[in-house]
Phi, psi and omega in degrees: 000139201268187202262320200277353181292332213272301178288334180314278165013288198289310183329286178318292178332307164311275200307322190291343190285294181308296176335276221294327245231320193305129172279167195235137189294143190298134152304172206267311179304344182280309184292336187284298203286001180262358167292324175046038141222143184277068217255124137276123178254123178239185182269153171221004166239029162246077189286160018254043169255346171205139128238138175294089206304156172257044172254059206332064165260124163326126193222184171104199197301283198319293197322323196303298176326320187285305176310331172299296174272019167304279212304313161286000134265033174072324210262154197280132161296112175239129191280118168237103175283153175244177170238173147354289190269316162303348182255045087355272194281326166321314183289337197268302194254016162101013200244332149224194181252340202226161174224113187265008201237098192029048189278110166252166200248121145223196205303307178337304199275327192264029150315312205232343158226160188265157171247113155315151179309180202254147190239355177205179170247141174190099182273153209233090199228161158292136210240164124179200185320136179296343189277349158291097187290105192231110158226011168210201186294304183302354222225313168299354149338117188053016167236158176248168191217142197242149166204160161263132190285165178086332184278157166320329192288305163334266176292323188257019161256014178281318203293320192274333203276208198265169163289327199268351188310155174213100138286132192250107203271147130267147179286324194214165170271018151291309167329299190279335175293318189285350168271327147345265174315296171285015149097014164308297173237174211240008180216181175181123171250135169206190188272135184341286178310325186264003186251019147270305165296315170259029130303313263217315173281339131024159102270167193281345176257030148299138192274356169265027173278109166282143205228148145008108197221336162174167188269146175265285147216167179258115188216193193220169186256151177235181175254151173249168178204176144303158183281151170079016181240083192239024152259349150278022150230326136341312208279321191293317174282022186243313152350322192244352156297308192283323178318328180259352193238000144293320162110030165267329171269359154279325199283302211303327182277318183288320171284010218229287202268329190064000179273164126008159116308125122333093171344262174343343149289292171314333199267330178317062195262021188201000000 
């Protein structure tokens, strides 16, 4: 046999070597059950999808959600409260597995990270006083608006308002509701359900009781994981398959939100 079949030989050997011996990387679900903890980062100042209860445990939609799939996947729950702007990047360096906190998917987000089908309904619109006329983007013109930063509320009124326009960014929504409530800012996009909640705490002749001014968009929460994982995201999404076709994750919305499951939710398996 000549020298060059001898290195061919050799080559081949080498690779079926490599091939059979390289380990091969864990998915995150391997790692969840063999850790036999789920760790989730959820919200604690948005109620009613996360808050501090007064037995001060985090309680609302996400926790319930979070809990569901702890429990089909077997694993002991550890709760990671976030903000907005971080949870992301918690998801990112590995500090949770899953990110559970009014999370919507767009071109941006799903760059860097992946989504499960959607688990709530959750529109996202500008709020404020009735005596303010706002009925689109262009009417914030020379006015200002408080968001939390890092939220859809965000990005997508960065995109929409006037040049002349101020979005007034807060690190968290307790920040912005309390620049709200005390007359810091005089507008706020944020999400229905929580512009509601804090209507509802009011009184009804306040002259700042935020009322509706337009939909921003109409969107839904998703679970986030990492890129490259696509047996916990099989597994979240069959979690949340049987969960919408048994009626646990409608109980879970109706008791939270009070509305439904949205059809359009439901039918929603990817």
């Amino acid at each position: 046999m000549n020298t060059v079949k001898l290195c061919l030989m050799a080559c081949t050997l080498a690779i079926v070597a490599f091939v059979h011996t390289a380990p091969v990387r864990a998915d995150t679900l391997d790692d969840i059950a063999k850790r036999g903890v789920l760790r989730v980062a959820v919200p604690q100042d948005f109620a009613p999808f996360g808050s501090v209860g007064t037995n001060m445990q985090v309680e609302g939609l996400d926790i319930d959600v979070a809990a569901l799939l702890a429990k089909k996947l077997g694993a002991r729950l550890e709760l990671v409260p976030v903000t907005s702007a971080n949870r992301i990047p918690y998801l990112q360096t590995k500090k949770v597995d899953l990110v559970i906190s009014t999370l919507g998917k767009d071109a941006e987000r799903d760059k860097v990270i992946d989504f499960s089908q959607p688990y709530s309904p959750y529109n996202n619109s500008v709020f404020g006083p009735a005596n303010v006329k706002v009925d689109g983007p262009a009417d914030l013109a020379g006015k200002t608006v408080g968001v939390a930063r890092g939220t859809f509320q965000d990005l997508l009124l960065t995109k929409s308002v006037p040049a002349t326009a101020t979005v007034k960014r807060y690190d968290d929504n307790n920040g912005m509701i309390a620049a709200y409530v005390s007359g810091q800012v005089p507008l706020i996009g944020t999400g229905d359900f929580v512009a509601t909640k804090l209507a509802s705490m009011m009184p009804a002749n306040a002259p700042n009781r935020p009322v509706i001014k337009y939909v921003i968009q109409e969107s839904s929460c998703r679970v986030g994981l990492n890129k490259n994982e696509p047996k916990l995201l099989a597994k979240v999404n069959v979690v949340l398959t049987d969960a919408k076709k048994n009626g646990e994750l409608n109980a879970i919305v109706q008791k939270w939100l009070h509305v439904p499951l949205p059809q359009q939710v439901a039918q929603t398996l990817d």
